[in-house]
C-alpha positions as CSV (number, residue, x, y, z in Angstrom):
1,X,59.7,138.9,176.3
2,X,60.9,135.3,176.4
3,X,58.3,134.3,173.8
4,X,59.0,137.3,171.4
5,X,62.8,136.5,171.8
6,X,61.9,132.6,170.6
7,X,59.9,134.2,167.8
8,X,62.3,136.6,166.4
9,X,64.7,133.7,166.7
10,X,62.2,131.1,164.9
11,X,61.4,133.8,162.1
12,X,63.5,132.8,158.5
13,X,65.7,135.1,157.4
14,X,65.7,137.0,154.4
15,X,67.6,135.8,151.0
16,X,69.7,138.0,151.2
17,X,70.5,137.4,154.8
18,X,70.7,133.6,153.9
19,X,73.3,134.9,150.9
20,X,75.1,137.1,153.5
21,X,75.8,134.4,155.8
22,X,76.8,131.8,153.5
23,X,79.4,134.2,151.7
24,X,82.0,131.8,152.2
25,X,80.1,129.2,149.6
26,X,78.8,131.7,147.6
27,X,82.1,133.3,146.4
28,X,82.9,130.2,145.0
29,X,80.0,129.7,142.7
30,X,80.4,133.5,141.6
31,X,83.5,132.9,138.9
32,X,81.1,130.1,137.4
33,X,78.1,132.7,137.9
34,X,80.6,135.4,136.1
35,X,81.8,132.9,133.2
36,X,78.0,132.0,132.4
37,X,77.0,135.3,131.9
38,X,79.6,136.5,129.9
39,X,79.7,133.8,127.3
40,X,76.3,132.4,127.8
41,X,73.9,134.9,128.3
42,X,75.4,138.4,126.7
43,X,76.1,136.8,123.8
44,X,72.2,135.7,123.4
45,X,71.8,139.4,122.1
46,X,73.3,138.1,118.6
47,X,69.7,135.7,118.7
48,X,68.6,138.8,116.9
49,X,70.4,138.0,113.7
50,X,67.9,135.5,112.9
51,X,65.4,138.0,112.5
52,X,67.3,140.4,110.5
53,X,69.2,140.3,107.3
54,X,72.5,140.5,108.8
55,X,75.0,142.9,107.4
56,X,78.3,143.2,108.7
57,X,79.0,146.3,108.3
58,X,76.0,147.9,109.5
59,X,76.1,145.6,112.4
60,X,73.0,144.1,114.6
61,X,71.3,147.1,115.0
62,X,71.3,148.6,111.6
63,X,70.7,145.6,109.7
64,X,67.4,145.9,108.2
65,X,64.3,143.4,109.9
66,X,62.8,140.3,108.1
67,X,61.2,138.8,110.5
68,X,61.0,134.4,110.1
69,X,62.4,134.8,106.6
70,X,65.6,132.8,107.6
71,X,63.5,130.4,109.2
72,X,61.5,130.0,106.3
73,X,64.8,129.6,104.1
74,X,65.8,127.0,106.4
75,X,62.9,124.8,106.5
76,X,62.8,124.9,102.8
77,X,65.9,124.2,102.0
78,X,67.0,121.1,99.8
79,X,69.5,120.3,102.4
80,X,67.1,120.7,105.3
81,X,65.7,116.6,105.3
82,X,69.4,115.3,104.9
83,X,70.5,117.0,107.5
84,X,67.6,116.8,110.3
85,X,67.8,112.9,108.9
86,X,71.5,112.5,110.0
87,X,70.6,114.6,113.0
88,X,68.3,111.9,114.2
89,X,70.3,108.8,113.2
90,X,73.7,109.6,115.0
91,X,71.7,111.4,117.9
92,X,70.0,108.2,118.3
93,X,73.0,105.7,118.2
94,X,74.7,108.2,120.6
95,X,72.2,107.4,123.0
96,X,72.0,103.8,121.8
97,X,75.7,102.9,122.5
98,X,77.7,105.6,124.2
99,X,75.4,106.7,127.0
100,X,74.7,102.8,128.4
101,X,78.3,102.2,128.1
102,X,80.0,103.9,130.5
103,X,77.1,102.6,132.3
104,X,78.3,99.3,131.8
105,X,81.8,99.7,132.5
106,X,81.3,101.3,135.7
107,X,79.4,97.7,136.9
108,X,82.2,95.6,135.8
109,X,84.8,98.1,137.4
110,X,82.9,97.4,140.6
111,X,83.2,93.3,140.6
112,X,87.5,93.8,140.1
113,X,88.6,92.8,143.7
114,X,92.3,93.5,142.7
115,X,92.4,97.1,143.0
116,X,95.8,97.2,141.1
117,X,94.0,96.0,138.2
118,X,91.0,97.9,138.7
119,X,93.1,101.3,138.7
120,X,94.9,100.1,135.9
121,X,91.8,100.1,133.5
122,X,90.1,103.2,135.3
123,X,93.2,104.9,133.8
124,X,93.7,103.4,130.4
125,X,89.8,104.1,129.5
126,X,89.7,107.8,130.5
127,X,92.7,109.1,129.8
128,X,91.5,109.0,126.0
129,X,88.5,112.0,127.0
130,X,91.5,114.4,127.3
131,X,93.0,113.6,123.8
132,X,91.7,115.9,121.7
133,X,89.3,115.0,118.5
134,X,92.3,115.9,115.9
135,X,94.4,113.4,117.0
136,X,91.6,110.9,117.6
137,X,91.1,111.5,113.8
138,X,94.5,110.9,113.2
139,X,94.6,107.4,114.9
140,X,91.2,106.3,113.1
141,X,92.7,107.6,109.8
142,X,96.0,105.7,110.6
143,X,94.1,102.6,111.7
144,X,91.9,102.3,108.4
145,X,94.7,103.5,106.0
146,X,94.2,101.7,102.7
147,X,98.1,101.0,102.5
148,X,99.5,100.7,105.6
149,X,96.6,100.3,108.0
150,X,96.4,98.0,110.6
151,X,92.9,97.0,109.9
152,X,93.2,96.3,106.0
153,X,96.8,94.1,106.8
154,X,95.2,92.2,109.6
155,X,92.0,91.5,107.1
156,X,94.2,91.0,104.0
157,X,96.6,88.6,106.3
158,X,93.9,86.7,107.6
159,X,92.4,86.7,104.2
160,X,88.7,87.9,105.1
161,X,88.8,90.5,102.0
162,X,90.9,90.8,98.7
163,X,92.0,93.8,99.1
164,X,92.4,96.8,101.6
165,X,88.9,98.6,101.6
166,X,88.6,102.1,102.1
167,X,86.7,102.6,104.9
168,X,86.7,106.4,105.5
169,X,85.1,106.4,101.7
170,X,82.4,104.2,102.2
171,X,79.1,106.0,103.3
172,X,78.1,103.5,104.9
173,X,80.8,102.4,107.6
174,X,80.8,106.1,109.0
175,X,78.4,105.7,111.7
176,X,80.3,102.8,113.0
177,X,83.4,104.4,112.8
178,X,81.9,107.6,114.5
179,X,80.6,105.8,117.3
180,X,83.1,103.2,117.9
181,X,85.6,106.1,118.4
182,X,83.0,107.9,120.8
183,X,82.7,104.9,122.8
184,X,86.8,104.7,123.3
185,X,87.1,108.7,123.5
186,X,84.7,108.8,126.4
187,X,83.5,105.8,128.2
188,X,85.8,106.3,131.0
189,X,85.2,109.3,132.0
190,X,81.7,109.2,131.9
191,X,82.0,105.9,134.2
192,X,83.6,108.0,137.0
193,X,80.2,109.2,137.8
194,X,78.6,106.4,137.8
195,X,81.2,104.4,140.2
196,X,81.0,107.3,142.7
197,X,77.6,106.3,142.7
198,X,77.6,103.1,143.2
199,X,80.5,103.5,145.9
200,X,77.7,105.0,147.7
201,X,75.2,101.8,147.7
202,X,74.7,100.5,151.1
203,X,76.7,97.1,151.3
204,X,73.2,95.8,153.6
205,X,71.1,95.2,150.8
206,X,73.7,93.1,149.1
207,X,73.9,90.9,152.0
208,X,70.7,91.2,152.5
209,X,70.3,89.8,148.8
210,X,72.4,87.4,149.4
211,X,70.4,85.7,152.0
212,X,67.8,85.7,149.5
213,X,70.0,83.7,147.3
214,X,70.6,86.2,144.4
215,X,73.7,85.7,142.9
216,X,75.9,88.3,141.9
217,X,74.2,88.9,138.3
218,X,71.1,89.4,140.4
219,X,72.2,91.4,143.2
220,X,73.5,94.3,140.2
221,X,70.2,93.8,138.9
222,X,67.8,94.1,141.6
223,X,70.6,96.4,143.8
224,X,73.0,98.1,142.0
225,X,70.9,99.5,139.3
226,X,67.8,100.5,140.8
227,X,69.9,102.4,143.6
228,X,72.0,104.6,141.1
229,X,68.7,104.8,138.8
230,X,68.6,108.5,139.6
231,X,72.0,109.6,138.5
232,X,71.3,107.6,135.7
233,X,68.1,109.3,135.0
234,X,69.4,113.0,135.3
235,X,72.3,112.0,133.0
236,X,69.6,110.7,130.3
237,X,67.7,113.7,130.8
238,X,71.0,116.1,130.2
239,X,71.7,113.5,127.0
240,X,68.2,114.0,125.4
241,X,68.5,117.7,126.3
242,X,71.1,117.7,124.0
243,X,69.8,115.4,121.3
244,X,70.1,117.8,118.3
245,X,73.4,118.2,119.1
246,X,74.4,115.0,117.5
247,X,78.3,116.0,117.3
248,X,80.5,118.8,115.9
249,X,84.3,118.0,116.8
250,X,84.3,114.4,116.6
251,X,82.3,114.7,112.8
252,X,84.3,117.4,111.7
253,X,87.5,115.8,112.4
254,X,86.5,112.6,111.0
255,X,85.5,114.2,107.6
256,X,88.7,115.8,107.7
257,X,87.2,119.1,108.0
258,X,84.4,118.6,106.1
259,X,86.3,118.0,103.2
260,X,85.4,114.6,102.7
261,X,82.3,115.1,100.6
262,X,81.5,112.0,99.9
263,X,80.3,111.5,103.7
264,X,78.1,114.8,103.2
265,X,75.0,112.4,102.6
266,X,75.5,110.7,106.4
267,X,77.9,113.3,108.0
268,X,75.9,116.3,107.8
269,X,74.5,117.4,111.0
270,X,72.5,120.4,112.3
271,X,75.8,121.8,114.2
272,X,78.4,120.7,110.9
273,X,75.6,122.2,108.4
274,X,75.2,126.0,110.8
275,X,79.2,126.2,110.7
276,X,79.5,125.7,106.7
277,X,76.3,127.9,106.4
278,X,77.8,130.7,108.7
279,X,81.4,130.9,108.4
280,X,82.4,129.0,105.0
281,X,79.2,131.0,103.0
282,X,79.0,133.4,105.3
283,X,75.3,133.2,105.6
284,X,75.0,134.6,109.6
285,X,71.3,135.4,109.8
286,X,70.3,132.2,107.9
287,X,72.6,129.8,110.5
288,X,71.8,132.0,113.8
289,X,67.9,130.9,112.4
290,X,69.1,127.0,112.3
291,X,71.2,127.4,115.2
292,X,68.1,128.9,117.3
293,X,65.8,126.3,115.5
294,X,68.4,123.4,117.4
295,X,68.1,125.1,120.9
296,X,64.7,125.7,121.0
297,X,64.2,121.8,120.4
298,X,66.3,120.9,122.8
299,X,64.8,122.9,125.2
300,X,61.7,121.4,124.6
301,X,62.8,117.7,124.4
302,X,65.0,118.6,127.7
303,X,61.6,120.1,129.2
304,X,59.8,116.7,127.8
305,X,62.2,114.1,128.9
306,X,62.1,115.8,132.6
307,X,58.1,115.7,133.2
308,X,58.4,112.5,131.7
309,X,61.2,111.0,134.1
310,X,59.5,113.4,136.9
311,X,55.9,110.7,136.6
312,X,57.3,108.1,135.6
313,X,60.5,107.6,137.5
314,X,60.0,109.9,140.7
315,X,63.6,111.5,139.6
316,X,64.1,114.9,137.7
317,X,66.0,118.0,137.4
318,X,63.3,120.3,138.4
């Protein structure tokens, strides 16, 4: 009896015992579970547009079926290499310069000793994340005004150009401009992370480093890094997950609604180009087939970058 009672008590318990006893924990991951479904999954039922020539007023069902057409349409259109080009280019100086710098400013935040000072700038650098990307636009477009600027006086004061330029109309400044305001908007917030992490190193090995005569330039090399490497690595395999999606609100605000055609050429990303296809035109099937084109790449460079990080770097997601 005693060894069937140790059995029946060594013996796992079902899932949905396991569920049943953590209820507690569980009921607080069902509103997430709930909000997920409703706006993530559901909605995946309107995927089917892509395959159909959408109608709106015979709905998803009764439009009529025409199989990759859209896709076809998409892939062939004359817009298609201008816009996968400027896909790639601000997807890559995203990753370039905003994901390393919050990076960065989350290992000088650690060397402040005066903690005054120290919550000082952990303040002042996120509190920009919760301004929203209209009123970002409005500071950039107040800052590179061509009359009243701050830019063109101090360059026209200190007499490093003839005249005030017109930055937001020159193709060629926008990536800067996008990216320099995406650094500011969100390098703070996206440091939090990364200090928790580091918060967590054990103090031994910088002693211990120490001993061995590193210096403090070494110790963040040799230490610091490699011991938040993994948070690192699952935030770079969330980023390249999202690669495609090289920016929606920050562009679109920038461009002044996508107004600003002169920026078309460099501006016009995979996420701008499905919202002028779908709503502006009205084209629903044709920017449902871009929009699934976007997600299934991610998924696969998400799926790429993790096996990748998972042999290389011992650190994944899955």
């Amino acid at each position: 009896m005693n060894e069937q009672g140790s059995a029946a008590r060594l013996k796992p318990k079902s899932t949905l015992r396991r569920l049943a006893a953590q209820w507690e924990v569980q009921s607080m991951i069902l509103p997430g579970m709930i909000f997920i479904l409703l706006f993530s999954y559901i909605p995946m039922r309107g995927i089917l547009i892509a395959f159909k020539e959408y109608d709106i007023f015979q709905g998803v069902s009764g439009s009529p079926w025409v199989g990759l057409r859209q896709f076809r349409l998409f892939f062939n259109s004359p817009d298609f290499a201008m816009v996968m080009k400027n896909t790639a280019v601000i997807a890559l100086l995203k990753l370039i310069f905003i994901f390393p710098a919050p990076i960065a400013l989350a290992l000088m935040l650690n060397e402040v000793k005066q903690a005054a000072f120290k919550r000082l700038v952990q303040t002042l650098t996120y509190l920009p994340h919760f301004i929203s990307w209209v009123i970002v636009s409005g500071l950039v477009f107040s800052i590179l005004s061509v009359d009243s600027g701050s830019l063109n006086l101090l360059l026209v004061k200190l007499g490093a150009v003839d005249r005030p330029v017109n930055w937001l109309s020159i193709p060629e400044y926008f990536y800067s401009i996008l990216i320099s305001a995406g650094v500011w908007k969100e390098i703070g917030f996206s440091s939090i992370v990364y200090l928790a992490a580091i918060v967590g190193v054990n103090p031994h090995l910088y002693e211990a480093a120490a001993i061995d005569g590193a210096g403090r330039l070494k110790q963040i090399a040799a230490v610091t890094v490699p011991t938040i490497a993994p948070v690192i690595i699952i935030f770079f395999i969330l980023h390249i997950g999202n690669l495609l999606s090289a920016g929606f609100e920050d562009i679109l605000a920038i461009t002044n609604g996508g107004k600003n055609t002169i920026l078309r050429e460099v501006s016009e990303v995979l996420d701008t180009y499905v919202y002028n296809v779908g709503v502006n035109q009205q084209r629903y099937s044709f920017a449902t087939a871009a929009g699934l084109f976007k997600s299934v790449v991610n998924v696969l460079l998400l799926w790429g970058a993790n096996t990748l990080a998972r042999r290389v770097g011992g650190s994944s997601l899955w």
